[in-house]
N, C-alpha and C positions, 0 to 999 in steps of 0.2 A: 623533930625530936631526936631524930637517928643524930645528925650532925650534931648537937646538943650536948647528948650523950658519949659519942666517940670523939670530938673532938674540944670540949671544955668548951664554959659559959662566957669568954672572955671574947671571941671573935662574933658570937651572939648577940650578946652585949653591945660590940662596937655596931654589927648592922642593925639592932634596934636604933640606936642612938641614932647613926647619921639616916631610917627611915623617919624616923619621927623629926629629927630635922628639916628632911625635903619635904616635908607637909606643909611648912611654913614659906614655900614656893607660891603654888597658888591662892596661899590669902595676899600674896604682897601684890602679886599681878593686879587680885581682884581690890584691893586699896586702891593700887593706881588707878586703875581703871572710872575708878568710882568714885577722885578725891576732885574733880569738876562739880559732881552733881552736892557732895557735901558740903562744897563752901560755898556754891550758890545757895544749898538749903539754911546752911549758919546765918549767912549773912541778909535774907530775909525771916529768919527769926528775930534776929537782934534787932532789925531795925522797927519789927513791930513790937516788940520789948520797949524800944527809947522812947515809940511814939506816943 
């Protein structure tokens, strides 16, 4: 709040922004991580979908 106050909302602002950016770090890991077990899941869906 100190910083806030003495030195204006605009360098605030910018570390809001790029924290909330790097949040979007670890879901992309965890996509990767996880995009084997999702198109083996897809692709036994669908096939008892066709069948």
């Amino acid at each position: 709040m100190v910083i806030g106050a003495v030195g204006g909302l605009e360098p605030l602002w910018d570390l809001a922004d790029t924290l909330n950016g790097l949040m979007a770090v670890p879901n992309l890991i965890g996509l990767i991580g996880l995009s084997g077990t999702v198109f083996k899941l897809t692709r036994e869906f669908f096939k008892k979908e066709g069948a």
